[in-house]
N, C-alpha and C positions, 0 to 999 in steps of 0.2 A: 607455584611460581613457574613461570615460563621463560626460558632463554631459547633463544632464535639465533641460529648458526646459516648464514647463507656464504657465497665467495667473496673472499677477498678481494678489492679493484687490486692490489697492487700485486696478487702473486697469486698464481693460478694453484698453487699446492697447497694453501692455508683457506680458513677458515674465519670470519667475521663472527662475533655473536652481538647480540641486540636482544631487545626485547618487544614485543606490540606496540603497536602507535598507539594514538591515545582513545581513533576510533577502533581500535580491538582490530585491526585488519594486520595482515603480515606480509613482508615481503613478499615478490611474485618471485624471488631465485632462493629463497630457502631452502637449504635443502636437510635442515635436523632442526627437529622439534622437540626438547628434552624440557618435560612437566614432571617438575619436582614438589609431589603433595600437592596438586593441583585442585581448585577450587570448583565447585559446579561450571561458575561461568565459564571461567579455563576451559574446563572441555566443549561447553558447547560453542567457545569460539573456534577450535580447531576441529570440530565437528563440521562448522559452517565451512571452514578454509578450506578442509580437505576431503570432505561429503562423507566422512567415517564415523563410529561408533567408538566413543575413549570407555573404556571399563572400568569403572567405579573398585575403589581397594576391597570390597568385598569380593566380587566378581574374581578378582584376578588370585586374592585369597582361595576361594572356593572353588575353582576349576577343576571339573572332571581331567582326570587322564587324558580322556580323546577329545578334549576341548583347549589345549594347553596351546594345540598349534591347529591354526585353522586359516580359509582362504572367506572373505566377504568382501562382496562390490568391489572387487579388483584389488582389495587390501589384503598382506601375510600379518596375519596376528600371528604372535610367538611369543609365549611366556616363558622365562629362565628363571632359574635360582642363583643367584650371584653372593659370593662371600661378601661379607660386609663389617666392619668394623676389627680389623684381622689385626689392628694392635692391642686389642685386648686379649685377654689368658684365654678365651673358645670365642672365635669369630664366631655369626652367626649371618641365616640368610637370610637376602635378599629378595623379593620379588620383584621383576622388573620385565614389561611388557612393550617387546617390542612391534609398532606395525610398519610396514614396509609399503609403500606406497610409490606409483610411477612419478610422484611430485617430491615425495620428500619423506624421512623417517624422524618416526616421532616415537619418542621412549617413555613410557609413562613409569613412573616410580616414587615411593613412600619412604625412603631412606637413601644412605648418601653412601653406597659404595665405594671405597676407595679407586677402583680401576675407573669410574670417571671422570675424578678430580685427575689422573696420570695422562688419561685419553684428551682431555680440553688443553691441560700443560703441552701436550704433543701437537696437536693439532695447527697451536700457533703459530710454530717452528716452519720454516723453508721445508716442502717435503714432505708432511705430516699428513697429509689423507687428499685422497680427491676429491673431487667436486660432485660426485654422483650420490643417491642416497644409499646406494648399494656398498661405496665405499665408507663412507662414515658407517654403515655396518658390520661391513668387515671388519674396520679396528677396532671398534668397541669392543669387538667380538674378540679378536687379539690381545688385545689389554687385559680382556678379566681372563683369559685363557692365564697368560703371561702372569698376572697378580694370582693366579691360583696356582701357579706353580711356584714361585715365591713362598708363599703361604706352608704349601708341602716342604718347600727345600728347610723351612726354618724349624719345622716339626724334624726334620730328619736329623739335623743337626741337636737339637734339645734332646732327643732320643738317644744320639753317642751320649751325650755328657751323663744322661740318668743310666744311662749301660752300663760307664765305664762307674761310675757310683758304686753301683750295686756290685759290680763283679771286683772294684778293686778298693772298696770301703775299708774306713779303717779298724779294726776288731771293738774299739772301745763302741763306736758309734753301732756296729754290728749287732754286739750282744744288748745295749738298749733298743734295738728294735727300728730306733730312728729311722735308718737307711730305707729301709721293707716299706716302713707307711707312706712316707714320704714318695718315694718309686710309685708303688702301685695307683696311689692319687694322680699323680701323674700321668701314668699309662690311661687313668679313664680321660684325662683333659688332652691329652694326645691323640686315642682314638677317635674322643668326639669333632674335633676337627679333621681329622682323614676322614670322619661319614659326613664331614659339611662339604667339602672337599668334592668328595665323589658324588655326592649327590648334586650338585652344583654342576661338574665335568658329565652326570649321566644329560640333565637338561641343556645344556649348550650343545650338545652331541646330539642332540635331536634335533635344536634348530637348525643345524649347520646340515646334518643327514637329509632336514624336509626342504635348506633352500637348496642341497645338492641335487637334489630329484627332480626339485616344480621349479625352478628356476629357470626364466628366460628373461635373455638380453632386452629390455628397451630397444626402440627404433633407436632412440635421440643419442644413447650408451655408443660410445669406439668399444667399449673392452667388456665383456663377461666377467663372471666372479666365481664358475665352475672353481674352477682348480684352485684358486687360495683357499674355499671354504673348504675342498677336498683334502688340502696340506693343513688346514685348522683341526679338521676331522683327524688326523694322523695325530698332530699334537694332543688334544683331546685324549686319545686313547693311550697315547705315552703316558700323560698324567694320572691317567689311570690303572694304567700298570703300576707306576710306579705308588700310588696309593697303597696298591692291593702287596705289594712287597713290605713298604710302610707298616702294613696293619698284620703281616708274618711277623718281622720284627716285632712287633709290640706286645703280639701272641707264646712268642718264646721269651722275651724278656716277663712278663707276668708268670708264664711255668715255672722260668727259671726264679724267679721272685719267692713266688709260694715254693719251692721247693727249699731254697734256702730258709725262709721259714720254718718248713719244718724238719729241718735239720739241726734249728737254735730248739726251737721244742722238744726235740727228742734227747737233745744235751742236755737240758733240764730236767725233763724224767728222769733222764739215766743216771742225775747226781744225786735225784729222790732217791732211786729206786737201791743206789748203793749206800746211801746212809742208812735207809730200812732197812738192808739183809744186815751193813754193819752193827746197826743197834740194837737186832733181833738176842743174840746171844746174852749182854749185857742184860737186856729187859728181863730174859728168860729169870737168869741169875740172881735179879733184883726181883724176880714176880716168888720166886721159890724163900728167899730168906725175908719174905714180909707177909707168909702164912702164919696165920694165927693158931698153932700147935703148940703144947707145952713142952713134948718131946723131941726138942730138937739138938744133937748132944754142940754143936757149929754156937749155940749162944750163950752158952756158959764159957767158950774158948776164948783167952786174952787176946789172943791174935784173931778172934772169928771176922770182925770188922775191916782190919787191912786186907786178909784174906779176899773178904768178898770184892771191896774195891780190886784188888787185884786181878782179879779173875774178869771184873767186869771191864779192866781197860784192856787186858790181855785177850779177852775174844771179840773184844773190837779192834784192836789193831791188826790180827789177824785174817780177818777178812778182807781190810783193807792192805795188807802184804800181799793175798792172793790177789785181789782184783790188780794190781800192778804186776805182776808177774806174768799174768795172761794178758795184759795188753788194753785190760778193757777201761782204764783208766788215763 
């Protein structure tokens, strides 16, 4: 699918969108070409329009490292990783390929990012992007910056509430274990979006890094794009601090997790381990009066039997009078 973004007649700050005429030709003021799952013919029409190479979902799938951002026949290819479906319990990512061209920017993409649908809703508005194709890259570039930060903020937030969980649970839920499983499942569904995250914020930081560098004004351009992308770049690495804080938290709460673990563990040994020394004596007492000897003068006594009962509650009680005495109980 193809939607064609050229100027608005009625306001220089918004955006038009359309689609191809019916002979596949496009506007001559376009200036965003956004191919959503785009068809063979799709690409070879903007192929013809724009004298470029569109990359097939494999292509853009399999990209070398040093192939992610690249310069041909006057076009910036640049591939990102963009969050995508970030109201589910682990967003995941997007590939999404942009080329920058002196005519117009065209986005080639296989899934529906949230920061695009926020980017078109804006763009409508009084104000919303320029008319260059540099600035429709810039925002987009703003948007998912801005939706990935979003994204972090709601993690950091779901993070207090599983903290506050865990550190201020209630002893019933505690000693069944609940609190622990349920926490640590979590911390994995929480990390794995702070690594989509940042792995998302490391590819955008390179596009912005390679148009900070090779980037030059158009003749036809009033205004350069140096410094927004440079203040993108700032945000960018914000976000990724503030990831890498993110995923400390998340790293003490999991120590802190298994530690309290095994702390309910070792409660549990230690109520074994005092019923054993308590029952030791008693067994002892019961192992001795059920030897098979004739000569035993304890079984001819009328009392031999309360006796023994006796002896065997009384050095069980006894152990457990010391273990409370020393505290270890």
């Amino acid at each position: 699918m193809l939607t064609i973004h050229g100027p608005c007649p009625d306001s220089r700050d918004r955006l038009r969108l359309g689609t191809p005429g019916e002979d596949g030709g496009f506007p001559d003021d376009a200036v965003w070409i956004d191919m959503l799952r785009p068809t063979p013919e799709e690409d070879r029409r903007v192929e013809r329009h724009l004298g470029i190479e569109i990359p097939t979902r494999e292509e853009m799938h399999d990209l070398e490292p040093s192939e992610i951002i690249y310069t041909e026949n006057g076009a910036r290819y640049m591939t990102a990783r963009v969050i995508c479906q970030s109201e589910t319990i682990v967003p995941r990512l997007a590939d999404v390929t942009f080329i920058l061209t002196e005519k117009a920017l065209v986005t080639v993409r296989y899934d529906e990012p949230g920061a695009f649908a926020i980017f078109l809703n804006r763009v409508t508005r009084p104000g919303g992007c320029g008319q260059q194709p540099e600035a429709v890259l810039d925002g987009l570039i703003e948007t998912i910056v801005d939706r990935a930060a979003e994204v972090l903020r709601g993690v950091g937030d779901r993070i207090d509430v599983a903290s506050r969980r865990v550190f201020a649970g209630r002893g019933q839920d505690v000693e069944r274990g609940g609190v622990y499983q349920v926490v640590i499942q979590k911390i994995g569904q929480y990390e794995h979006i702070i690594s989509n995250v940042r792995e998302s914020m490391v590819s955008v930081e390179r596009v912005l890094l390679f148009l900070s560098a090779n980037y030059t004004r158009p003749k036809k351009a009033q205004t350069g794009f140096s410094a927004e992308w440079r203040s993108a770049v700032r945000d960018v690495q914000a976000i990724e601090e503030h990831a890498t804080f993110l995923s400390n938290k998340l790293q003490f709460m999991l120590d802190a997790t298994l530690g309290l673990v095994s702390i309910e563990q070792n409660k549990i040994i230690k109520l074994f381990s005092v019923v054993s020394v308590a029952l030791m004596p008693p067994t002892l007492i019961a192992s001795i009066y059920g030897m098979n000897f004739k000569t035993m003068p304890e079984l001819d006594w009328q009392l031999g039997y309360p006796m023994a009962i006796g002896l065997m509650i009384l050095f069980a009680v006894l152990p457990y009078l010391y273990f409370r005495w020393k505290k270890w109980l």
